[in-house]
Every structure is written in C-alpha cells, then in structure tokens.
MIVEX-61807 format. One record per residue (C-alpha): residue number from 1; residue in one letter; x, y, z. Coordinates in steps of 0.5 Angstrom, whole numbers. Layout:
<site seq="NUM" type="a" east="X" north="Y" up="Z"/>
...
# end
This chain:
<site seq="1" type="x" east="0" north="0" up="0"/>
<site seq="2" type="x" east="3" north="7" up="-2"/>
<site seq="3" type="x" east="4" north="12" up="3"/>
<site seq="4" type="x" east="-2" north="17" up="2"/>
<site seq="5" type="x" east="-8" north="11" up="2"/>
<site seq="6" type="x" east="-4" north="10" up="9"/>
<site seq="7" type="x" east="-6" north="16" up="11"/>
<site seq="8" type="x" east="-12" north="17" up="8"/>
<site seq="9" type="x" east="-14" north="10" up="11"/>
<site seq="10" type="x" east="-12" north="13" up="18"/>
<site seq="11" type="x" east="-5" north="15" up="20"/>
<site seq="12" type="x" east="-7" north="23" up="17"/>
<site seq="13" type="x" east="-12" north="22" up="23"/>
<site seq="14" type="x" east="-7" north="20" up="28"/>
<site seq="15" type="x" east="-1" north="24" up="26"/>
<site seq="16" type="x" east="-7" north="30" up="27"/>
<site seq="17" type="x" east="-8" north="27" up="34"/>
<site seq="18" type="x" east="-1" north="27" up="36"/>
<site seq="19" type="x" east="0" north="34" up="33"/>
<site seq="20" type="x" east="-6" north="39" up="36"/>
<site seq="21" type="x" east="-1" north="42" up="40"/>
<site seq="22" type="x" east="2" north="45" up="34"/>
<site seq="23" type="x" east="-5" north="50" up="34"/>
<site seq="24" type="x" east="-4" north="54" up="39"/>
<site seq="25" type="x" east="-2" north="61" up="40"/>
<site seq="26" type="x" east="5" north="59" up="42"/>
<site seq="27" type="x" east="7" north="56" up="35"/>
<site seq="28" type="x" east="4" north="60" up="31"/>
<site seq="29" type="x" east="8" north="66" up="35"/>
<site seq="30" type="x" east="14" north="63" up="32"/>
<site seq="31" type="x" east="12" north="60" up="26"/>
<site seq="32" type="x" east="18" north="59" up="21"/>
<site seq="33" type="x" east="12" north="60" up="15"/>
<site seq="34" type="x" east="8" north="67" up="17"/>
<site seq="35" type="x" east="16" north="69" up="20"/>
<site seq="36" type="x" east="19" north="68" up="14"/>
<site seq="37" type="x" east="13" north="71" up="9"/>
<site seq="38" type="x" east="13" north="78" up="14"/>
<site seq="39" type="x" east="20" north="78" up="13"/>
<site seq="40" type="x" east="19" north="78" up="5"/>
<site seq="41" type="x" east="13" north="83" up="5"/>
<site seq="42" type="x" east="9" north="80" up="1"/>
<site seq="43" type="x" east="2" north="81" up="-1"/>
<site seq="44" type="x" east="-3" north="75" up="-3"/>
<site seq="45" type="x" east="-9" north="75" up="-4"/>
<site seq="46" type="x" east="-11" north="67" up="-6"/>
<site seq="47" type="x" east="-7" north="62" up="-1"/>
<site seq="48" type="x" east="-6" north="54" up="-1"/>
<site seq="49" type="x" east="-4" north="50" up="3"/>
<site seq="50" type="x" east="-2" north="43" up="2"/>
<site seq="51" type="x" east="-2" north="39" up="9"/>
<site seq="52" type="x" east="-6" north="45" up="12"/>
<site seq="53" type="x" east="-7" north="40" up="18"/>
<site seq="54" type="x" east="-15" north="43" up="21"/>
<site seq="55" type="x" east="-12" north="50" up="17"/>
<site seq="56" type="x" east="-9" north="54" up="24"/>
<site seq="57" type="x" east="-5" north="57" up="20"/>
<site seq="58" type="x" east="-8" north="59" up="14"/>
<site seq="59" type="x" east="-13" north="63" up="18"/>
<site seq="60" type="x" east="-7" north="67" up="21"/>
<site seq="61" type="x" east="-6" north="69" up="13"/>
<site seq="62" type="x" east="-13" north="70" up="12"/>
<site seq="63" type="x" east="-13" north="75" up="18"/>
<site seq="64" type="x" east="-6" north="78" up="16"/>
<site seq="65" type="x" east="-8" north="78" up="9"/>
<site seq="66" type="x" east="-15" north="78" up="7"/>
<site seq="67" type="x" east="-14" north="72" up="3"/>
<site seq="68" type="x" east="-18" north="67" up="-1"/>
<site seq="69" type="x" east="-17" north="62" up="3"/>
<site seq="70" type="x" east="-15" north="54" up="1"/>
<site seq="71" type="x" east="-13" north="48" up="4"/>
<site seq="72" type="x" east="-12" north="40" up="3"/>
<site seq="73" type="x" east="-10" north="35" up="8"/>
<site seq="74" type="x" east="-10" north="27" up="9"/>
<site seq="75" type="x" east="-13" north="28" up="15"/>
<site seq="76" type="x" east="-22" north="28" up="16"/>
<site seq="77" type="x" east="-21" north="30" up="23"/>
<site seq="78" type="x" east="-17" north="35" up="23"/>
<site seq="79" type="x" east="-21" north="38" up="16"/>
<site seq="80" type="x" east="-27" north="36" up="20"/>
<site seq="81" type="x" east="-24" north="41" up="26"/>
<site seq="82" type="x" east="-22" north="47" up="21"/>
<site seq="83" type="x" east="-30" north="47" up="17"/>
<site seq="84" type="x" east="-32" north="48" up="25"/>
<site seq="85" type="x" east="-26" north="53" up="27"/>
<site seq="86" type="x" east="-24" north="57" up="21"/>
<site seq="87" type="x" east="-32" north="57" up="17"/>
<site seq="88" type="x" east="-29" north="62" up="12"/>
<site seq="89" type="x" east="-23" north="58" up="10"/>
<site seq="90" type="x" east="-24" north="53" up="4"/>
<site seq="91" type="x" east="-22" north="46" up="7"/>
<site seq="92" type="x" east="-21" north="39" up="3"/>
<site seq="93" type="x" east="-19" north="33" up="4"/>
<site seq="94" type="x" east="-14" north="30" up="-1"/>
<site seq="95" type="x" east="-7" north="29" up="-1"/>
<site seq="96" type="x" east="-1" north="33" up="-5"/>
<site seq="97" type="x" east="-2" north="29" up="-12"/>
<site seq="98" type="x" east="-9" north="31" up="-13"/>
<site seq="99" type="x" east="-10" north="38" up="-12"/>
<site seq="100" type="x" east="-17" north="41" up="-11"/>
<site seq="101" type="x" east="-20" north="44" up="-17"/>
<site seq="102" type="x" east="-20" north="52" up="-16"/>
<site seq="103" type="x" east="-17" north="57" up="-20"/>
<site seq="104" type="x" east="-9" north="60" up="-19"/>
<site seq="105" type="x" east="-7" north="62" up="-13"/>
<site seq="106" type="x" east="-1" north="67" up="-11"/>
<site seq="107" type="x" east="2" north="63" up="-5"/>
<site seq="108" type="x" east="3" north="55" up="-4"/>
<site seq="109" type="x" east="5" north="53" up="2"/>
<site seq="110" type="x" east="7" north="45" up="3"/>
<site seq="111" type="x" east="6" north="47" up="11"/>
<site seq="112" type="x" east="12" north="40" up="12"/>
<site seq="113" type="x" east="9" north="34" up="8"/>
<site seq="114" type="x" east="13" north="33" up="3"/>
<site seq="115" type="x" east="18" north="28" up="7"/>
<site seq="116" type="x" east="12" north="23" up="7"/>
<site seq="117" type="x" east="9" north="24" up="1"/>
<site seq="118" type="x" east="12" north="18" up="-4"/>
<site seq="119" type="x" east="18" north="20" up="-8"/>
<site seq="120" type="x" east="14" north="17" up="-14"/>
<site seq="121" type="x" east="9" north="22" up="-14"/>
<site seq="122" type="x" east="15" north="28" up="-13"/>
<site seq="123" type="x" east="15" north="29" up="-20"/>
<site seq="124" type="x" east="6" north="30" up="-20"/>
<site seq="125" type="x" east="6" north="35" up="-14"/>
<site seq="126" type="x" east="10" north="39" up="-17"/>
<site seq="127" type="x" east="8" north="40" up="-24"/>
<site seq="128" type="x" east="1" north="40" up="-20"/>
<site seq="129" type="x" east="3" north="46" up="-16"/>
<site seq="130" type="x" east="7" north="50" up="-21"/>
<site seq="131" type="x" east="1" north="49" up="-25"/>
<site seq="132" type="x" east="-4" north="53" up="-20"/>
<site seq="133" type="x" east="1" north="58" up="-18"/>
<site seq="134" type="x" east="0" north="65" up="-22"/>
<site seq="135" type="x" east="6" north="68" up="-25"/>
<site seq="136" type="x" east="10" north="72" up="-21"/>
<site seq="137" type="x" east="7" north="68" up="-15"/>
<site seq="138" type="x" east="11" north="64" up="-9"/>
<site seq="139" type="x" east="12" north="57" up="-7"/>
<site seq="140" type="x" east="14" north="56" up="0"/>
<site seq="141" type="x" east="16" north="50" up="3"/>
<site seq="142" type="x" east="18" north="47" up="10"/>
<site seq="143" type="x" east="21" north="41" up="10"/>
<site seq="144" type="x" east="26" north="37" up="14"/>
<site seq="145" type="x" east="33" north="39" up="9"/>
<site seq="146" type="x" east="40" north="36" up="12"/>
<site seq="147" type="x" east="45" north="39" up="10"/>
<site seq="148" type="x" east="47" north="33" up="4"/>
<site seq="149" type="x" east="44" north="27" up="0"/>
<site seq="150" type="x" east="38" north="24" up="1"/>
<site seq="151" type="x" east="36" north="19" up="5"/>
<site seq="152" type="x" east="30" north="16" up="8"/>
<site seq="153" type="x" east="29" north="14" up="16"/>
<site seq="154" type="x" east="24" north="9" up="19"/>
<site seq="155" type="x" east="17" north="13" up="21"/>
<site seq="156" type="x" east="17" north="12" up="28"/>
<site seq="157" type="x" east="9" north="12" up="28"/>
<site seq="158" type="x" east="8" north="6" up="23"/>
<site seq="159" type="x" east="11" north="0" up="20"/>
<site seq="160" type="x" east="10" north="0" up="13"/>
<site seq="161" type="x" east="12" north="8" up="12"/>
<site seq="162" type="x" east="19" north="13" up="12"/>
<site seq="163" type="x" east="21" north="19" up="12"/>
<site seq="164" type="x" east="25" north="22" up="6"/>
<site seq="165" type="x" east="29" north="27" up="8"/>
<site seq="166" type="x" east="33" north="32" up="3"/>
<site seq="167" type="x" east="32" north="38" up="0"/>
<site seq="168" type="x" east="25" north="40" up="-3"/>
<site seq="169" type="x" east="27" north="46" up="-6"/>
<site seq="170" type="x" east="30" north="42" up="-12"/>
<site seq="171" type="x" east="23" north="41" up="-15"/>
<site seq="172" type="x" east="22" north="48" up="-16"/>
<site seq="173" type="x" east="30" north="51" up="-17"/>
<site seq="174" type="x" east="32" north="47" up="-23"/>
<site seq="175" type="x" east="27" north="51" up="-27"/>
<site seq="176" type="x" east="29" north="58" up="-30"/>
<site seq="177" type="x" east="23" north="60" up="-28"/>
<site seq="178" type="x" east="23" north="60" up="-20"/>
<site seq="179" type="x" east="29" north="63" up="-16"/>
<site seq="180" type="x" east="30" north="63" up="-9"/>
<site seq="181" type="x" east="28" north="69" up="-5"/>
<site seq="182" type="x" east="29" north="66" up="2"/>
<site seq="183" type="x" east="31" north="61" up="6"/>
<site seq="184" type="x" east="32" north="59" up="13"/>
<site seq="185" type="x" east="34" north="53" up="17"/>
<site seq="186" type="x" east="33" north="50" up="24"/>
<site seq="187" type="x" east="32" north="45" up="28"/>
<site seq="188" type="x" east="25" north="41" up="29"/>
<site seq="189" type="x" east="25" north="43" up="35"/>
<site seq="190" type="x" east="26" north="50" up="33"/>
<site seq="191" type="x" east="33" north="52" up="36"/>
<site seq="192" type="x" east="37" north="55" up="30"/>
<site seq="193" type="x" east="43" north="51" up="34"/>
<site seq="194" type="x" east="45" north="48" up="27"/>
<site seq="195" type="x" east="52" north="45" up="29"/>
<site seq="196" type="x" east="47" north="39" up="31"/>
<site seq="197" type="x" east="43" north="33" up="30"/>
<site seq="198" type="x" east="44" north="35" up="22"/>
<site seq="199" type="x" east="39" north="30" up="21"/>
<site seq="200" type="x" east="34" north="34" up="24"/>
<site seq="201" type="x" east="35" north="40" up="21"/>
<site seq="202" type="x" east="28" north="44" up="17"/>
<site seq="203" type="x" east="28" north="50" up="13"/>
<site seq="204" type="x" east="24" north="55" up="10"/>
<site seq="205" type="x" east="24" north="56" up="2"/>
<site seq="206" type="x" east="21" north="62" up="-2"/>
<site seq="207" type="x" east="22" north="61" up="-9"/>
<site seq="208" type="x" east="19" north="66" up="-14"/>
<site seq="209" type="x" east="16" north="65" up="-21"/>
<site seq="210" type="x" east="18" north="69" up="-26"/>
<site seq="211" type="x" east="16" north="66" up="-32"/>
<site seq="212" type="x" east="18" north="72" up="-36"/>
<site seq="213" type="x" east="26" north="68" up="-34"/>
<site seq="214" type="x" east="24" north="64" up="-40"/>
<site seq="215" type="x" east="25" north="69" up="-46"/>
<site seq="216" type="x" east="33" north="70" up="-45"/>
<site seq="217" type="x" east="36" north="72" up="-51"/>
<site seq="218" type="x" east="42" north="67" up="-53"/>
<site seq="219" type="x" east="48" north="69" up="-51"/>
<site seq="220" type="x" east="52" north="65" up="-56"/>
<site seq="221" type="x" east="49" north="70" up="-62"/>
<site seq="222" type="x" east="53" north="76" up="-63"/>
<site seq="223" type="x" east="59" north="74" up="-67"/>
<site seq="224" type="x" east="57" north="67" up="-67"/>
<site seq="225" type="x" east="60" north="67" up="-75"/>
<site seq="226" type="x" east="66" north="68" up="-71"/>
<site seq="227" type="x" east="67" north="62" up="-67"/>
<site seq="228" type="x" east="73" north="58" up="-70"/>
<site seq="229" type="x" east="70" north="50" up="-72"/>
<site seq="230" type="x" east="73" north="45" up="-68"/>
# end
C-alpha cells in the first residue's frame, strides 16, 4: 500500500491527534512559515496550503492578508475540525498529488508534508502545484533538509512508512523560472543550533515565479559566424 492510501486510511487522522499542539497560540508566534512571509513583504490574495492539518495557519494568513483561502489535508478529523473552527476557510480532504480544482493561487505552501509523500508521486506534485501557481506567484516549502544526500528513515509511528528527508527546493529551483528568494534553517525543535543533530534539520524555502525568465536571448548569438570549427 502506498504511503497516501495509508494516511488516507487512518494515519492522517492519527498524526493529526498527536500533533493538535502545534494549533496553539505559542506555535503560531514562532511559526517559520508566517515568520519568513513577514520578512519578504508579500501581498497574497489567494493562498493554498498542501498538508494544512485543520487550517490553523491558514486563518492566520487569512487575518493577515484578507485572502482567499484553500487547504488540503489527509486528515478527515483534522478538515472536520477546521470546517467547524475556521468556516470562512475552503478545506478538502486529499493528498499533495490531486489538488482541489480551483483557479490559480498567488501563494502555495507545502506546510511539512512533502517528507512523507511517496518519492514517486514528487514529479506529479510538483507539476500540479506549478500549474495553480500564478506567475509572479510563491511556492513556500517547510520540510526537513539535511545539510547533504538524500535518504530515508523508519517513520516511528507506522510500519510500512519512511520518512524521506532531502531538499525539496529542488523540485522547483531546477527550473529557470523560479528563483529562490528566501531560505532559513533550523532544527525540528525550533532551535537555530544548526551544528547539531543535522538530521533533524528543517528549512524554510521561498522561491519565486517569473515565467518572463524563459524568454532570455542567446548569448552565443552575437559574433556566432566568428566562432573557429572544432
């Protein structure tokens, strides 16, 4: 079975009970994600989150920004819980392959999903994301990102998933279009102590589109009758 149907099946639901204390006022004073999008001065008005949990973050944003807001989580409780809590917020149950059908968004976030998703459904998320992300938009993404490789570890809480750890900027960053704008690493635990535990690492990314990046003249072009045969 892959790794979604399992948290489909029940473990969204469970890594939602075990997680609820990351809804509280505490963590959303020191969330990395609302953190690094004050830093960069942004202005969205139309936001999705993949891996929303019940959309405790997403009603910050919605406060902040007056946004348009969408999120999609594996969870049924934790959706359940956010249609109740946040009504003005859009909620779906789903994972980060089969994204709701709305119109473009100005802000994707992957709110620390991507480590459990199944590395063969990578290439499909991100071509589905990209495609709902506006141009000029941002894709924001808080994952576990060691400092080198790529690997995978036992998931403590099941035995049939991992946890895939590397850096998730790469889905995007290969691409002429998106640009990095913003980075920021710290440990799981929220200290910035980043000599340690390297497993354990997370970061913050921000990459911008530009899809106007794509129309580069050639360099090679001028003075290309004056390049010798080899």
């Amino acid at each position: 079975m892959s790794q979604k149907n399992i948290f489909i099946a029940g473990e969204g639901d469970a890594w939602y009970e075990r997680n609820k204390q990351h809804t509280n006022d505490n963590s959303v004073n020191n969330d990395p994600i609302l953190a690094a999008l004050n830093t960069i001065k942004c202005k969205p008005t139309r936001i999705l989150e993949i891996g929303c949990a019940n959309g405790w973050r997403l009603a910050q944003l919605k406060k902040i920004y007056s946004a348009e807001c969408y999120g999609i989580d594996p969870s049924i409780l934790a959706i359940q819980n956010g249609q109740t809590c946040y009504p003005d917020l859009n909620l779906f149950v789903g994972t980060a392959d089969t994204l709701p059908n709305i119109e473009s968004v100005d802000l994707i976030i992957f709110g620390f999903c991507l480590y459990l998703c199944d590395p063969q459904d990578l290439f499909k998320i991100a071509a589905n994301s990209d495609h709902l992300l506006s141009d000029k938009g941002l894709m924001t993404i808080l994952d576990f990102n060691p400092p080198a490789g790529h690997y995978r570890n036992e998931y403590q809480h099941h035995n049939h998933i991992f946890s895939y750890k590397m850096n998730y900027g790469d889905m995007f960053c290969w691409h002429p279009s998106y640009h990095r704008i913003f980075e920021h690493s710290r440990h799981h635990n929220g200290s910035n102590e980043l000599e340690l535990e390297p497993d354990s690492l997370v970061s913050v990314q921000i990459f911008k589109k530009d899809c106007q990046l794509l129309t580069a003249k050639n360099p090679y072009l001028k003075g290309y009758n004056n390049i010798p045969n080899t």
